[in-house]
C-alpha positions in Angstrom: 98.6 113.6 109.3 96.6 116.3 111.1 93.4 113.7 111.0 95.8 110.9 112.9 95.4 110.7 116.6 99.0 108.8 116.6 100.9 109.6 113.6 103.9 107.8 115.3 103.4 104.6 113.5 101.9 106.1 110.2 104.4 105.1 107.3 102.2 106.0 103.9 99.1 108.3 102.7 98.0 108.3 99.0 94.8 110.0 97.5 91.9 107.7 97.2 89.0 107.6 95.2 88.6 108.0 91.3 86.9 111.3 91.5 87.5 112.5 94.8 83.5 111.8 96.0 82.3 113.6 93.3 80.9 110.9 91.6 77.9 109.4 93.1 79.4 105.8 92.9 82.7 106.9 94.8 82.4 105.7 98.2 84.6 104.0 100.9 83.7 101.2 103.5 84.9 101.6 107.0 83.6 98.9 109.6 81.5 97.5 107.2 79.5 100.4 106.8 79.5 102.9 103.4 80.8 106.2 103.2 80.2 108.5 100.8 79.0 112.2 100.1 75.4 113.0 101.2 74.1 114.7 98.7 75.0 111.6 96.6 73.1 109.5 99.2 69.7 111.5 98.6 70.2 112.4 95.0 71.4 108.7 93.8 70.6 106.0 96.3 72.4 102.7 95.4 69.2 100.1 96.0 69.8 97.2 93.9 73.0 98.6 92.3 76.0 96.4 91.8 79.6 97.9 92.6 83.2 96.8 92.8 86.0 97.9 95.1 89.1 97.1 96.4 88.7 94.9 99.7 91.5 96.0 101.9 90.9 93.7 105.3 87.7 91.3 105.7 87.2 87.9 105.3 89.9 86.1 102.7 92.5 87.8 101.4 92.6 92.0 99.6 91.3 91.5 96.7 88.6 93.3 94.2 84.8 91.9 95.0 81.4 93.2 94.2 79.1 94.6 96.1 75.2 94.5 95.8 73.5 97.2 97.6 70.4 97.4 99.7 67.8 100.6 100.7 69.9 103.1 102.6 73.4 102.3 101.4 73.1 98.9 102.9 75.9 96.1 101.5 73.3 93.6 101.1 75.6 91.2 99.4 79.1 90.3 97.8 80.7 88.3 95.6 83.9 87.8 93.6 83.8 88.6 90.1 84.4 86.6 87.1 86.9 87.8 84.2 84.9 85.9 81.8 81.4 87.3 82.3 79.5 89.9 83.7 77.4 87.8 85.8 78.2 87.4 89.1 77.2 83.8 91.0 77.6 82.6 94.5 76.1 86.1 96.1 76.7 85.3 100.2 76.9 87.2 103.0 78.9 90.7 103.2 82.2 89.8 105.5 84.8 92.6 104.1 85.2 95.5 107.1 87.4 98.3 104.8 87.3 98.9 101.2 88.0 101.1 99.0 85.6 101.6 95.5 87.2 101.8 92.4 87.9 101.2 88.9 89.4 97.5 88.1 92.4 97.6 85.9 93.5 93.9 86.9 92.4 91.3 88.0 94.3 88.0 89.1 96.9 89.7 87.3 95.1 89.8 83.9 94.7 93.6 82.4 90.6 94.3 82.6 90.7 98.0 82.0 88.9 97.5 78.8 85.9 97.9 80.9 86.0 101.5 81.7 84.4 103.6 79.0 83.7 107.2 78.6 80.4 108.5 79.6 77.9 109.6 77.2 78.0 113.5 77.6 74.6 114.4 79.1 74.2 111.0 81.0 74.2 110.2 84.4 78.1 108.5 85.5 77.3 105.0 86.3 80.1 102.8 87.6 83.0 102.0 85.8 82.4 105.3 83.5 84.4 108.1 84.0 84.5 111.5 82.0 87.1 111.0 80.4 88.4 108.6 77.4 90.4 106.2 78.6 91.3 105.3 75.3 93.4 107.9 74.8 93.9 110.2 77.7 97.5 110.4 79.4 98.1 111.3 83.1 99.3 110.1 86.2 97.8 107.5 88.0 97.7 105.6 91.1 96.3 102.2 92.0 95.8 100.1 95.0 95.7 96.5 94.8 97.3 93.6 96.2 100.6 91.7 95.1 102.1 88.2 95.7 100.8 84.7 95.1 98.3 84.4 97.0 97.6 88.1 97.3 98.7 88.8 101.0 99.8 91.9 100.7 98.7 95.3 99.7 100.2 97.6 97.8 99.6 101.4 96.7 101.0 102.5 93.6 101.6 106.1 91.9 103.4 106.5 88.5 103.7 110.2 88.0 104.6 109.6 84.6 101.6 110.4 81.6 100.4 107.2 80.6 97.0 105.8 79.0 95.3 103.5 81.9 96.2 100.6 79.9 99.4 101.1 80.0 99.2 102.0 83.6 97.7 98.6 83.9 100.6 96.8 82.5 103.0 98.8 84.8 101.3 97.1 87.6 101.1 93.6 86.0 104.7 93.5 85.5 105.5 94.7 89.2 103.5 91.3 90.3 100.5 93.0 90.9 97.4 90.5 90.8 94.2 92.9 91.5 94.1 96.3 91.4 91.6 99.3 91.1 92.1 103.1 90.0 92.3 105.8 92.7 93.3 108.8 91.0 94.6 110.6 88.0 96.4 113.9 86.7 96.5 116.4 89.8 94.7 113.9 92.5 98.0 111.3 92.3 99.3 112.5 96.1 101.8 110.2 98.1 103.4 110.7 101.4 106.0 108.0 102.8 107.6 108.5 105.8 110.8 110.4 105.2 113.2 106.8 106.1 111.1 104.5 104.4 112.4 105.2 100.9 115.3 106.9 99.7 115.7 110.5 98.3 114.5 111.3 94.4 115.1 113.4 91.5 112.3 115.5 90.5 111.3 115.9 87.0 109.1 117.9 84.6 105.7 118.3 86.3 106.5 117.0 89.2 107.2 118.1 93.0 109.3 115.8 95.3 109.9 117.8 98.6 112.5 116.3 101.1 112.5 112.5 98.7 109.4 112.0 100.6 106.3 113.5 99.3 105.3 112.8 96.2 102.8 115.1 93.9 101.7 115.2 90.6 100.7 118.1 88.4 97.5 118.3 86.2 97.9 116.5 82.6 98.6 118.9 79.7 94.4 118.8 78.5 93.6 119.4 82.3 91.5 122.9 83.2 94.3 122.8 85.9 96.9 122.3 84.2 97.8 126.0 85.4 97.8 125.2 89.5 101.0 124.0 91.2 101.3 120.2 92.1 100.1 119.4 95.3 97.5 122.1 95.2 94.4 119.8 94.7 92.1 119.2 97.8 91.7 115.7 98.3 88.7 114.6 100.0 89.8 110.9 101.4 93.7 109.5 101.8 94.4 105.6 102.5 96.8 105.4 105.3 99.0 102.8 106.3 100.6 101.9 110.0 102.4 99.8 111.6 101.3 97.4 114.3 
């Protein structure tokens, strides 16, 4: 709230990002244009490297789409994705505005987190790879993704509870959720809704709800953090939603 010019109208913040920018393939778009940390820009420029994210306003409706980058972080083109291969046709011209990069874990409300796999220790992270095994490790998580028909509508999602991502994925298939990509896990999963837009909650074991309005998680039991207090994690980028 302290980054928000008007805050009046501001009625949600969650974390964003899988590995809060420390990944080289983390990055948001804002105005059509890529954001991400600079040293990953020198170190690991994207030319000719194929990403997905989460399309929150643009042309058509939110939605997961794939990027193809240019020299100089330049989205050079996009397309949809297929389910049924990794090909991707019909490259056109780049029309989303905002977007958010992340791990898919559905898509047209089909589970596809079978594509994230654990990095080879010793190899660069490419995306869709994370550190961890996805197979097998628990935490919280939180997801945006968009929800309806004909997917009008986004929605952010954090279930503070330890699941497998799998598992996390069929949580958001059965609340309707059609496309979706990861933001966060364990100690990142952060929410802040304005105080009379929900209701008041219970906390429970490893978790911290202050005033039934702000929502933290603590670190997963095999974290290095498991130690520090929820909420304690810096987070580097928040999606924010308003009202008109």
């Amino acid at each position: 709230r302290e980054h928000c010019k008007d805050d009046s109208k501001l009625v949600l913040a969650c974390n964003s990002v899988q590995s809060n920018f420390m990944a080289p393939y983390d990055f948001l778009v804002v105005d059509g244009k890529v954001v991400r940390q600079k040293y990953s820009v020198v170190e690991r420029p994207l030319t000719g490297t194929v990403c997905n994210l989460f399309q929150t306003s643009g042309q058509g409706p939110p939605r997961i789409v794939r990027v193809l980058f240019g020299d100089d972080d330049e989205l050079w083109q996009q397309a949809d994705p297929s389910m049924t291969s990794t090909l991707v046709q019909s490259w056109r011209e780049v029309t989303l505005k905002t977007g958010i990069s992340g791990l898919p874990v559905l898509m047209d409300g089909h589970n596809v987190c079978y594509a994230i796999h654990q990095r080879i220790p010793g190899t660069p992270i490419f995306p869709n790879s994370v550190t961890w095994d996805p197979a097998t490790t628990r935490a919280a998580f939180s997801a945006i993704g968009s929800i309806g028909a004909s997917k009008s509508f986004v929605i952010c999602v954090s279930v503070l509870e330890e699941l497998t991502v799998a598992e996390f994925a069929e949580c958001l298939r059965t609340l309707g959720v059609q496309d979706a990509v990861l933001l966060g896990g364990s100690g990142d999963v952060n929410m802040w809704v304005r105080p009379d837009a929900i209701g008041a909650k219970e906390g429970s074991a490893g978790v911290c709800v202050e005033a039934g309005h702000i929502l933290m998680s603590g670190a997963h039991s095999a974290s290095t953090r498991q130690s520090l207090p929820a909420g304690s994690r810096p987070l580097n980028a928040l999606v924010a939603a308003f009202l008109k």
